[in-house]
C-alpha positions as a printed NumPy array, in Angstrom:
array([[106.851,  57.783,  78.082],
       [107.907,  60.887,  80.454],
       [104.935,  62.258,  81.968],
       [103.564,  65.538,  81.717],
       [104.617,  67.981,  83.683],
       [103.369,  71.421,  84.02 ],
       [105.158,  74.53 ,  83.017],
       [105.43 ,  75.878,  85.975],
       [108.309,  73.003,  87.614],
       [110.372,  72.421,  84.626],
       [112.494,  75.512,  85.295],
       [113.146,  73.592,  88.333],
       [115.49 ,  71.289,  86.171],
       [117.975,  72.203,  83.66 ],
       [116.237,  71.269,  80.288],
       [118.312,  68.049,  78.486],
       [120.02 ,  68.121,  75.48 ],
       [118.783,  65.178,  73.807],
       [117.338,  67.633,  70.577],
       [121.135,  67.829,  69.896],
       [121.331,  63.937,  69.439],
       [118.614,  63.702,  66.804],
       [120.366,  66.681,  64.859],
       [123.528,  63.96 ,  64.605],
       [121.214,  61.1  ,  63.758],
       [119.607,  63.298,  60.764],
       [124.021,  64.69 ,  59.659],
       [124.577,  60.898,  59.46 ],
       [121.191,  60.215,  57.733],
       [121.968,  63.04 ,  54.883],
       [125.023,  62.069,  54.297],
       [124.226,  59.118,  53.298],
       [121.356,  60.011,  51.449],
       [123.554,  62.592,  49.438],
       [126.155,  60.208,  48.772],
       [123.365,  57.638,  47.106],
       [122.498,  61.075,  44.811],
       [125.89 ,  61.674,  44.012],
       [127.633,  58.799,  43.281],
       [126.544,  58.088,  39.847],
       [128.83 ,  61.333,  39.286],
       [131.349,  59.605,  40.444],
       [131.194,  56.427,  38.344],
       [130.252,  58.108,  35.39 ],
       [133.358,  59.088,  33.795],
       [134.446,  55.366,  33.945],
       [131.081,  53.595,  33.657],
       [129.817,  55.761,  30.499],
       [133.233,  54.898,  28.827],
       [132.47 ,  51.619,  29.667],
       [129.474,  50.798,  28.172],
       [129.261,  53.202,  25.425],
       [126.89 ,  56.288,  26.327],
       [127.167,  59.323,  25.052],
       [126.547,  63.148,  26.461],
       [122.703,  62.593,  25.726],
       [122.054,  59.619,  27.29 ],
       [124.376,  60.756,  30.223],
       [122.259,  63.939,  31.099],
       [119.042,  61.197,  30.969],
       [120.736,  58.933,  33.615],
       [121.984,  61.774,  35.54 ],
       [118.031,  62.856,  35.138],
       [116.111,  59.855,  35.357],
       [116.553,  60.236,  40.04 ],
       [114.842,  63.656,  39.309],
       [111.909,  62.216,  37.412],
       [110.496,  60.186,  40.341],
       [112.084,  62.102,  43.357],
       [109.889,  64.9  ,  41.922],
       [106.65 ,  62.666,  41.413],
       [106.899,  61.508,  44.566],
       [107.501,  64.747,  46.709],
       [103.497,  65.03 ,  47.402],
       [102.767,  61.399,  48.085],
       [105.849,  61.253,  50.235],
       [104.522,  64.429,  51.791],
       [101.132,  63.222,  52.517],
       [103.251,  60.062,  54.053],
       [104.842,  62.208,  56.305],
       [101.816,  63.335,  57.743],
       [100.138,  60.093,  59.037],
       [103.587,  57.314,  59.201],
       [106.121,  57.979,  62.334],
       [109.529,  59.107,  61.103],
       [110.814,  56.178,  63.256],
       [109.165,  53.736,  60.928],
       [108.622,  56.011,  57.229],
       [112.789,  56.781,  57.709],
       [113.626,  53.037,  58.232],
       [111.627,  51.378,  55.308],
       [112.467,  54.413,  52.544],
       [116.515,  54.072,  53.9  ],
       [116.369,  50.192,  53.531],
       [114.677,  50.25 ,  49.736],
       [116.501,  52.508,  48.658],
       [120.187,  51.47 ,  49.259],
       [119.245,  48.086,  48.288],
       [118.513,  49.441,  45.025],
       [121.909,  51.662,  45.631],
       [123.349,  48.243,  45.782],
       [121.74 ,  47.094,  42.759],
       [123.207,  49.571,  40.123],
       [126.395,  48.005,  40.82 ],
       [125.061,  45.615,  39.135],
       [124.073,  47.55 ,  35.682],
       [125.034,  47.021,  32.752],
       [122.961,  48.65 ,  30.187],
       [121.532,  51.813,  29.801],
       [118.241,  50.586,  30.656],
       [119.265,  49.273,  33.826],
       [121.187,  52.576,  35.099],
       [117.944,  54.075,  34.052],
       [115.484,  52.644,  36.066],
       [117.777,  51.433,  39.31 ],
       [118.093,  55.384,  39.613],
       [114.866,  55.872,  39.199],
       [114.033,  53.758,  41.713],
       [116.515,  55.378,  44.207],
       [114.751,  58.826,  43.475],
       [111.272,  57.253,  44.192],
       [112.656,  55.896,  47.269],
       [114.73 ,  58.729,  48.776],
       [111.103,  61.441,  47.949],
       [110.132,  61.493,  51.822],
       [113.908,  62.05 ,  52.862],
       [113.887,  65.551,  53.272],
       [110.207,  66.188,  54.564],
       [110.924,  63.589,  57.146],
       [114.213,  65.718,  58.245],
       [111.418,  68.581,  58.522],
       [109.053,  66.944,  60.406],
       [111.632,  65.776,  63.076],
       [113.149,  69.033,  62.911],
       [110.141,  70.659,  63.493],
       [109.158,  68.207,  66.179],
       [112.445,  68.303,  68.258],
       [113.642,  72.104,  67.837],
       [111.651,  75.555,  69.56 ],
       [112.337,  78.558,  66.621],
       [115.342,  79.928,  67.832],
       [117.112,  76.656,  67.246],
       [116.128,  75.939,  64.317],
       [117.797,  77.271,  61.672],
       [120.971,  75.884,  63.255],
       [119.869,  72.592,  63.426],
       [118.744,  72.566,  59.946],
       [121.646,  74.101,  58.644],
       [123.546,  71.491,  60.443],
       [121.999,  68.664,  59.031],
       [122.378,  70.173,  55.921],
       [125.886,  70.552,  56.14 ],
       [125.677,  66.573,  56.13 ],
       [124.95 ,  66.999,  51.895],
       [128.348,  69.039,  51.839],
       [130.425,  67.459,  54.064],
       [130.164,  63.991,  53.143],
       [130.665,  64.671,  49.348],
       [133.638,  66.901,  50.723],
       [135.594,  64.285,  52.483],
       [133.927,  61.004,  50.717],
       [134.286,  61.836,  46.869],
       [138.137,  61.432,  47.153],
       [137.602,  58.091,  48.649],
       [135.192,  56.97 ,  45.959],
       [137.346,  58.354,  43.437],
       [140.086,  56.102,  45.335],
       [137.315,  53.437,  45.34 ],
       [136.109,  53.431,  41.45 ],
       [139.843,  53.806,  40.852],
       [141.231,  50.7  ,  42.107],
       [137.762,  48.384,  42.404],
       [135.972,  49.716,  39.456],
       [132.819,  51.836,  39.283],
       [130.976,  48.781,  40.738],
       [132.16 ,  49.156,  44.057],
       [131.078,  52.732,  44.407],
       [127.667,  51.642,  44.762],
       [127.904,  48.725,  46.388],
       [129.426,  51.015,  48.933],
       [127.305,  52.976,  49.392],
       [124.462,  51.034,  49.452],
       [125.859,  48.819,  51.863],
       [125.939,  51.244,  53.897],
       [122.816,  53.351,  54.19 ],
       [121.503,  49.51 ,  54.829],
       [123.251,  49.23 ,  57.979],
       [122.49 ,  52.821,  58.972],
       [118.252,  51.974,  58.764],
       [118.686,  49.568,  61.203],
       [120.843,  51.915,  63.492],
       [117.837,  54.87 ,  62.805],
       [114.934,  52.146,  63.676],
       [116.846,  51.163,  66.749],
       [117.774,  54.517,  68.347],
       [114.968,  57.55 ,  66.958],
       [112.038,  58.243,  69.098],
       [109.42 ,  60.911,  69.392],
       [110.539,  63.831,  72.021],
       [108.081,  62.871,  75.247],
       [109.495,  58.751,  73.977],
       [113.26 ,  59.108,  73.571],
       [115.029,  58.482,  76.825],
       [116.755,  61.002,  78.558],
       [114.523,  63.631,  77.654],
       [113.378,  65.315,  79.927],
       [110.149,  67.352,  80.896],
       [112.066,  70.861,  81.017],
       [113.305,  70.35 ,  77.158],
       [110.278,  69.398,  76.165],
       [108.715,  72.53 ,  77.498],
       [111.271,  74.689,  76.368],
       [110.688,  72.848,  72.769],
       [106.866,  73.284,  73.094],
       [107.392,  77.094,  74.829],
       [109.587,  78.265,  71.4  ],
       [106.873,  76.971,  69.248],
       [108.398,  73.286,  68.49 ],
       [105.255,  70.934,  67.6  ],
       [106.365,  67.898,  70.203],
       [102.585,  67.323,  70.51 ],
       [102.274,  66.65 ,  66.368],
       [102.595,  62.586,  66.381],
       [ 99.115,  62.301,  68.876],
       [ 97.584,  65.066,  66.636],
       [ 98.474,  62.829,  63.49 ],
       [ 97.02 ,  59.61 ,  65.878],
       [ 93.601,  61.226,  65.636],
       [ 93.529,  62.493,  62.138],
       [ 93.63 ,  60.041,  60.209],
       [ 91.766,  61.512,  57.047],
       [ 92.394,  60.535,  53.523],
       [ 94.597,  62.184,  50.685],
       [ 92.523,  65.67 ,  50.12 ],
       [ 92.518,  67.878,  46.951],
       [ 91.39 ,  70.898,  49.034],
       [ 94.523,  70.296,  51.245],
       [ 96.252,  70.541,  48.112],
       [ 94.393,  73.21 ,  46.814],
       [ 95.325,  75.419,  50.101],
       [ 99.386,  74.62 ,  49.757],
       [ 99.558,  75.343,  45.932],
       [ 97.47 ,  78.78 ,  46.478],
       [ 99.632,  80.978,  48.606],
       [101.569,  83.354,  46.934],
       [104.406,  83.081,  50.005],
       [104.682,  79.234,  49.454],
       [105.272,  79.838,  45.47 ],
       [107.687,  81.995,  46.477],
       [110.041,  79.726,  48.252],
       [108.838,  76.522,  46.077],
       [110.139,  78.847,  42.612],
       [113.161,  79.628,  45.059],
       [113.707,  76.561,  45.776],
       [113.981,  75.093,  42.244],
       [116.866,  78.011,  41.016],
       [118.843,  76.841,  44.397],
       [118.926,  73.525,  43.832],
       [119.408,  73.81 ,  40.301],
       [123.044,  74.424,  41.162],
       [123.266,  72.462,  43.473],
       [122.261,  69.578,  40.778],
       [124.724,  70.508,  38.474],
       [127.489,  69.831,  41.448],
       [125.752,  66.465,  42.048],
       [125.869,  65.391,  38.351],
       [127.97 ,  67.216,  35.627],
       [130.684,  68.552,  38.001],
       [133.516,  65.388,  37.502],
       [132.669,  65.162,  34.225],
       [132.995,  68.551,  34.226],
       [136.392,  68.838,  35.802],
       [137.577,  66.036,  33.348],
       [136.023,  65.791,  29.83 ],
       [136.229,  69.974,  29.541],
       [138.964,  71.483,  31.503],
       [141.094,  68.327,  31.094],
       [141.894,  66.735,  34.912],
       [143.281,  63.81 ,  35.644],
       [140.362,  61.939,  37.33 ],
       [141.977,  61.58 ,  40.943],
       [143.271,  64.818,  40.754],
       [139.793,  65.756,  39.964],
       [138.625,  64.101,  42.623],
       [140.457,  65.852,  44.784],
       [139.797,  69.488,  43.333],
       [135.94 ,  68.373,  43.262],
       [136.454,  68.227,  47.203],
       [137.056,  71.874,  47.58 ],
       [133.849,  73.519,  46.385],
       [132.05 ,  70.789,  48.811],
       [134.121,  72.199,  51.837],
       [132.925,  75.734,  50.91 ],
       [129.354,  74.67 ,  50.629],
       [129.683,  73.292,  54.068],
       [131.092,  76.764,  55.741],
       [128.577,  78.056,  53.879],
       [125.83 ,  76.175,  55.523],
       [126.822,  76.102,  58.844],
       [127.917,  80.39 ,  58.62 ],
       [123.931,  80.313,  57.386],
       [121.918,  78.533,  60.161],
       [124.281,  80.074,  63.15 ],
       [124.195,  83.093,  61.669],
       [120.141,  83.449,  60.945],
       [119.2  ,  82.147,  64.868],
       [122.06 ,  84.469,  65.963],
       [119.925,  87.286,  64.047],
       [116.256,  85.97 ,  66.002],
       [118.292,  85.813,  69.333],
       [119.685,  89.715,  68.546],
       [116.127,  90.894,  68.38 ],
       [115.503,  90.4  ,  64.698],
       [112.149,  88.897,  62.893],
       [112.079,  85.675,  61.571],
       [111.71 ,  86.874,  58.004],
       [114.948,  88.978,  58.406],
       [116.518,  86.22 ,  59.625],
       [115.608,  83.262,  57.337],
       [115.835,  85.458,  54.26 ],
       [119.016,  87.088,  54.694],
       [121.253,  84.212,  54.264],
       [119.107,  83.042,  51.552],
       [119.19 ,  85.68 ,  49.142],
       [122.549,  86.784,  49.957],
       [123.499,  83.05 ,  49.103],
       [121.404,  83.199,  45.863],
       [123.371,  86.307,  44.815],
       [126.782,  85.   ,  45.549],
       [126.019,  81.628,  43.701],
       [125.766,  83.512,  40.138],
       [129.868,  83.394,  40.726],
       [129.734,  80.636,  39.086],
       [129.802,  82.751,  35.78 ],
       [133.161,  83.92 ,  36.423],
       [134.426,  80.076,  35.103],
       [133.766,  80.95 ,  31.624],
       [136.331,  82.929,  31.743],
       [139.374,  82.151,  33.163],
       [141.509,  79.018,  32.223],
       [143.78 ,  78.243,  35.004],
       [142.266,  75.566,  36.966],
       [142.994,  77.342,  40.704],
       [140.833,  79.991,  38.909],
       [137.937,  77.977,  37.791],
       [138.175,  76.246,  41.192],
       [137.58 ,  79.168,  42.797],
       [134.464,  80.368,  40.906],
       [133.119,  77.035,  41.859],
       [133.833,  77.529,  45.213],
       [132.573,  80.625,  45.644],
       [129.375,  79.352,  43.861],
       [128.831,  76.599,  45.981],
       [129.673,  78.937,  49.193],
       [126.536,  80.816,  48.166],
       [124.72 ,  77.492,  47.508],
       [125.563,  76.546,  51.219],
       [124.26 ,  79.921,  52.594],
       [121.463,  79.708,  50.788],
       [120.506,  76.197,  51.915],
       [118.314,  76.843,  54.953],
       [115.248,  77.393,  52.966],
       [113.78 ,  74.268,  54.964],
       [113.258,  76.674,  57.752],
       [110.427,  78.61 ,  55.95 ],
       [108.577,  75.724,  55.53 ],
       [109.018,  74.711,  59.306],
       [107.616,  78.769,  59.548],
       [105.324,  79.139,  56.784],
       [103.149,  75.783,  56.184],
       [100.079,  75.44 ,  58.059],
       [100.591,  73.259,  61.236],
       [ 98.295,  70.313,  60.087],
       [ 99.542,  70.5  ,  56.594],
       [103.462,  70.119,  57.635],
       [104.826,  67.135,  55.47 ],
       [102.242,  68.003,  52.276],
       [103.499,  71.691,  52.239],
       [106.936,  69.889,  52.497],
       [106.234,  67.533,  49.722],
       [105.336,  70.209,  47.423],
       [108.457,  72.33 ,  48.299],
       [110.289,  69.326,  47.264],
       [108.177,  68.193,  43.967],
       [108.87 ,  71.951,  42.523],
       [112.505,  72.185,  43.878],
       [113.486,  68.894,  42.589],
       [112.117,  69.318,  38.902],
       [115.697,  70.7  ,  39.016],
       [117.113,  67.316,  39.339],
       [114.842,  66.513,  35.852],
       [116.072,  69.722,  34.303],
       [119.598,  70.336,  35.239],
       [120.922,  67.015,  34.375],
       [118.941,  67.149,  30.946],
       [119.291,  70.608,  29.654],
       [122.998,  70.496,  30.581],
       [123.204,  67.592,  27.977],
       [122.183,  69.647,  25.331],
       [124.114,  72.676,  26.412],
       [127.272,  70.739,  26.795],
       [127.071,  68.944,  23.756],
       [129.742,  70.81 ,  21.617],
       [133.06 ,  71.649,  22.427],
       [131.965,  74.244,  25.406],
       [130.425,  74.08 ,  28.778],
       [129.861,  78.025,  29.224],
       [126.462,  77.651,  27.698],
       [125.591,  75.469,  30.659],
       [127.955,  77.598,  33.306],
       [125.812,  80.698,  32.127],
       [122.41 ,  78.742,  32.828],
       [123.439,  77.453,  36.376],
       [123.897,  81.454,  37.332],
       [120.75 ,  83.196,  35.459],
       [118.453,  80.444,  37.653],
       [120.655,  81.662,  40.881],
       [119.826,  85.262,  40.29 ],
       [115.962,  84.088,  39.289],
       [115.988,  82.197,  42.859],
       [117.294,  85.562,  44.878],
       [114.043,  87.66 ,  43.074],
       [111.421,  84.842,  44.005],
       [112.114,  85.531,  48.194],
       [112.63 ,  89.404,  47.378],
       [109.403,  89.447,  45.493],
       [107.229,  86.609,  46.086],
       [107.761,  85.35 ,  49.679],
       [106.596,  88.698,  51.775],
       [106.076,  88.393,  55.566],
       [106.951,  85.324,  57.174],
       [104.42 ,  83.635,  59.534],
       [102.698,  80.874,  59.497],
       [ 99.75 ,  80.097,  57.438],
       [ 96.822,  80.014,  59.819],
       [ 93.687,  77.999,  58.279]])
């Protein structure tokens, strides 16, 4: 462990960059984490052919990750709090893409059912981990660009992957889409167990970064706070995060962005190729393109919000900005109900998912907003209400697409965006942090 040092003689040495290392370990981690969301969309053109389901029972596979991501989000949350990321990370990224590996394996409804389940259960304490570390390893003025980064990781993998698992499902059969995948976020918990440490552990860092992480309001002190609180579940903790009227504000937010970003993850392929008519590679080509946008969308958000703080700007201004412009743009998506070329109705899409991306660094209000002891629970709720879109999407696009059109569901993917871009205008107010 590096010593302490006082503030006074770490200007004396040029700060490290080893913060920028742990935003590459957390790109890697989400991309494979998004690719274990998304690559039952893949597969399920093929698989549901293969064994016989219909639209229904689609939308309640494609729903059945939601249902326990979402019930998990708090007690994931509460995990957060009290087990290292080091160790929490490892265990959740080794379950879960052995149960990846299992739904290669499937072969009934049943099965697809609760293997995904299982993955959603599994994967809950991904993204409050991300936001602990984050928080941990990044002063405020960094932030935003390190989250957006990460974040990018959702985009960008699904951007330059789904060809190859089309290519993959293609030529191997839907089987070996998962057992690809699975295989290997398996590999990559060992790599995370081996190489993440705490700021004042990892080696390399030095006393000057962690001072300039602790000076811009980074929490590189949190893991000796959590050492000596080591208090039980509380309602009234609970209580406190599901009273403020800011917090609903980004947790209702939160739930209308991700909502299209579900539909993406799910219905998108089948999408492309039971309603406009694709040939599946082609499609999973095309399906590339609104993934790319995402990821300029993500990456313009998080440079351009801590290029906002460093121009003089509040942290409210910056964070929401991107946000609700992103919101706004992502109601685009209407504009594919009505055009039939497919450039066109890629384009809508893109421009959709563009927004999405832009939109995407709501994690940084919760690194702003949630009280200091109550990180990973504030987290957990964020991620319980945002991810009832992964229950709701997949399901209520069943019963929209069940006829001959998918404008019904097109036309519910933008209302929620518009619905997300009110909840920061109206709800979230003045961005600080929640002092109890």
């Amino acid at each position: 462990m590096i010593p302490p040092q006082s503030t006074t003689a770490a200007p004396l040495v040029a700060p490290s960059r080893k913060r920028y290392f742990i935003m590459v370990l957390l790109f890697i981690t989400v991309v494979i984490n998004y690719l274990d969301r998304s690559n039952l969309s893949i597969a399920a053109p093929a698989l549901t052919s293969d064994l016989g389901i219909d639209p229904v029972h689609v939308g309640l596979i494609f729903s059945a990750f939601g249902w326990t991501y979402a019930a998990m989000q708090i007690p994931g949350g509460w995990l957060v709090d009290r087990v290292p990321p080091r160790i929490l990370y490892t265990v959740a990224l080794l379950l879960w893409s052995i149960a990846t590996v299992m739904l290669g394996f499937a072969a009934s409804f049943i099965a697809l059912f609760v293997l995904r389940m299982a993955v959603g259960a599994l994967e809950a304490p991904a993204y409050p981990i991300n936001n602990r570390v984050v928080t941990t390893w990044f002063p405020e003025r960094e932030r935003a660009t390190a989250i957006g980064f990460y974040t990018s990781g959702q985009f960008v993998g699904l951007a330059f992957l789904t060809p190859v698992l089309a290519w993959l499902q293609h030529h191997y059969g839907w089987h070996m889409v998962f057992v690809s995948t699975g295989a290997v976020g398996i590999v990559w918990a060992l790599i995370w167990y081996a190489v993440y440490r705490e700021p004042k552990d990892f080696k390399g860092a030095n006393a000057a970064e962690i001072e300039l992480i602790r000076e811009g309001g980074g929490l590189v002190d949190i893991q000796e706070q959590t050492a000596k609180r080591k208090t039980p579940f509380s309602w009234v903790d609970l209580g406190i995060v599901l009273s403020k009227r800011k917090l609903w504000g980004i947790y209702l937010g939160q739930f209308c962005l991700n909502s299209t970003l579900w539909f993406f993850l799910t219905w998108f392929p089948t999408y492309l190729v039971k309603y406009r008519g694709m040939d599946f590679i082609k499609s999973g080509l095309l399906a590339s393109l609104p993934f790319l946008a995402a990821f300029v969308g993500v990456l313009c958000s998080g440079l351009f919000s801590d290029w906002l703080i460093r121009r003089g700007a509040s942290v409210g201004f910056a964070r929401k900005l991107p946000i609700i412009s992103g919101l706004l743009i992502s109601t685009a998506i209407i504009g594919a109900n009505f055009v039939d070329s497919t450039p066109l109705v890629i384009a809508c899409l893109a421009v959709a998912f563009f927004g999405n991306g832009l939109a995407s660094i709501t994690w940084s209000l919760v690194s702003t907003l949630a009280p200091a002891r109550l990180l990973g629970l504030t987290g957990g709720v964020f991620n319980f209400i945002g991810n009832l879109s992964a229950i709701t999407t997949p399901i209520v696009i069943g019963f929209l697409a069940s006829g001959d059109s998918f404008a019904p569901a097109i036309t519910y993917i933008a209302v929620l965006a518009l619905l997300g871009a009110l909840s920061y205008i109206l709800l979230v107010g003045k961005v600080e942090r929640i002092e109890l």
